[in-house]
C-alpha positions as CSV (number, residue, x, y, z in Angstrom):
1,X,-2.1,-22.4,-14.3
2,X,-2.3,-18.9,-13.7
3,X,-5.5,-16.8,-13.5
4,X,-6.7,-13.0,-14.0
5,X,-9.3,-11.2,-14.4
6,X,-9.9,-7.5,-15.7
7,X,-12.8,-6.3,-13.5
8,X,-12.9,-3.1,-16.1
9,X,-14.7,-5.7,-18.4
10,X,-16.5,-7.6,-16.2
11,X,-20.9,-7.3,-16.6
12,X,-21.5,-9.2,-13.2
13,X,-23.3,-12.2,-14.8
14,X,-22.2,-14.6,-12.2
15,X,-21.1,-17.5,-14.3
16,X,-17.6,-18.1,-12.7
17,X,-18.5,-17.8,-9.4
18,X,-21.0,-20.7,-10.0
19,X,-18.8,-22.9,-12.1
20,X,-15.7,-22.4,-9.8
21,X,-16.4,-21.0,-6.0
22,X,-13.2,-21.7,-4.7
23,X,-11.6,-19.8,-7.8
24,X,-14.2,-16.3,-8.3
25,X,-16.4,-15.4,-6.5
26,X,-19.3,-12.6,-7.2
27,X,-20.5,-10.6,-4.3
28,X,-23.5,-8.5,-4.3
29,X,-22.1,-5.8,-1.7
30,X,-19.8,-5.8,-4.8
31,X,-22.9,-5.1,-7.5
32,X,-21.6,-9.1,-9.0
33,X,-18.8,-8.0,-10.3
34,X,-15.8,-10.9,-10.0
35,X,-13.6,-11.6,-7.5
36,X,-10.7,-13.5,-7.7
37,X,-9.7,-15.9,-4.9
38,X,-7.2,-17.9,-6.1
39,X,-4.4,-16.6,-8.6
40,X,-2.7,-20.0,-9.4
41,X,-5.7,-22.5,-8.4
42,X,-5.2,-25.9,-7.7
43,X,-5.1,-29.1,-11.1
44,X,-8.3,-29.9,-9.3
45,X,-10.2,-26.4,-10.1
46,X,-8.3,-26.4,-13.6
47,X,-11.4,-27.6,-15.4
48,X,-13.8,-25.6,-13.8
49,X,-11.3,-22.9,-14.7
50,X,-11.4,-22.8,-17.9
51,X,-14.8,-23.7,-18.0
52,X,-15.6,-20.5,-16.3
53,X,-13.3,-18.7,-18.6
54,X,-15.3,-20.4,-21.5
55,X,-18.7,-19.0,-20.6
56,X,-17.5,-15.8,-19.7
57,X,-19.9,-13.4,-21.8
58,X,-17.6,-10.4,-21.4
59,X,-14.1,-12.5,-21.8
60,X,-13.1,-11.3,-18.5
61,X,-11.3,-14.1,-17.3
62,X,-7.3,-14.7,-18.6
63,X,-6.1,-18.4,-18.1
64,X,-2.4,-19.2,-18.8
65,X,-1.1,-22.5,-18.6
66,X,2.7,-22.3,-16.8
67,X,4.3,-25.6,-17.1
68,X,5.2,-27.1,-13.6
69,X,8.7,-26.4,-12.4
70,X,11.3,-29.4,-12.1
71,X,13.9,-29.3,-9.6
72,X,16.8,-31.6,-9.1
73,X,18.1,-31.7,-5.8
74,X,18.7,-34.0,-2.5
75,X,14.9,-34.5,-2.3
76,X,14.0,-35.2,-6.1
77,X,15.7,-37.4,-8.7
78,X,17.1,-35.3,-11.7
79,X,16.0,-36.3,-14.8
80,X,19.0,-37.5,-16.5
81,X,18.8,-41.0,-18.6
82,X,21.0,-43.9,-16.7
83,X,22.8,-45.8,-18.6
């Protein structure tokens, strides 16, 4: 998951920041407006995430879903049926 936000468009109504604290936060020293803290949260905050983004009166909140990356290597099996 990937998140941003376009602070142009944001009207400081705090909903992200109380649905997902670790993700946005909203500062009054900042008048409200969104802050984001975590660009590519953690699956556990991915509900919350879009939850946020959801509510967001002003639609200031992107979420994109990136697949997860698979690597073959020493470490990891490769995904290649056995026969």
């Amino acid at each position: 998951m990937k998140v941003m936000v376009n602070r142009d468009t944001c009207v400081a109504s705090g909903n992200c920041g109380a649905i997902a604290p670790d993700v946005f936060q909203n500062r009054d020293r900042d008048g409200g407006f969104v802050r984001l803290l975590q660009t590519n949260p953690p699956a556990s905050q991915w509900e919350a995430v879009w939850q946020a983004a959801r509510l967001c009166p002003s639609g200031t909140i992107n979420v994109e879903d990136v697949p997860p990356v698979r690597r073959s290597g020493p470490d990891q099996p490769s995904h290649s049926p056995t026969t």
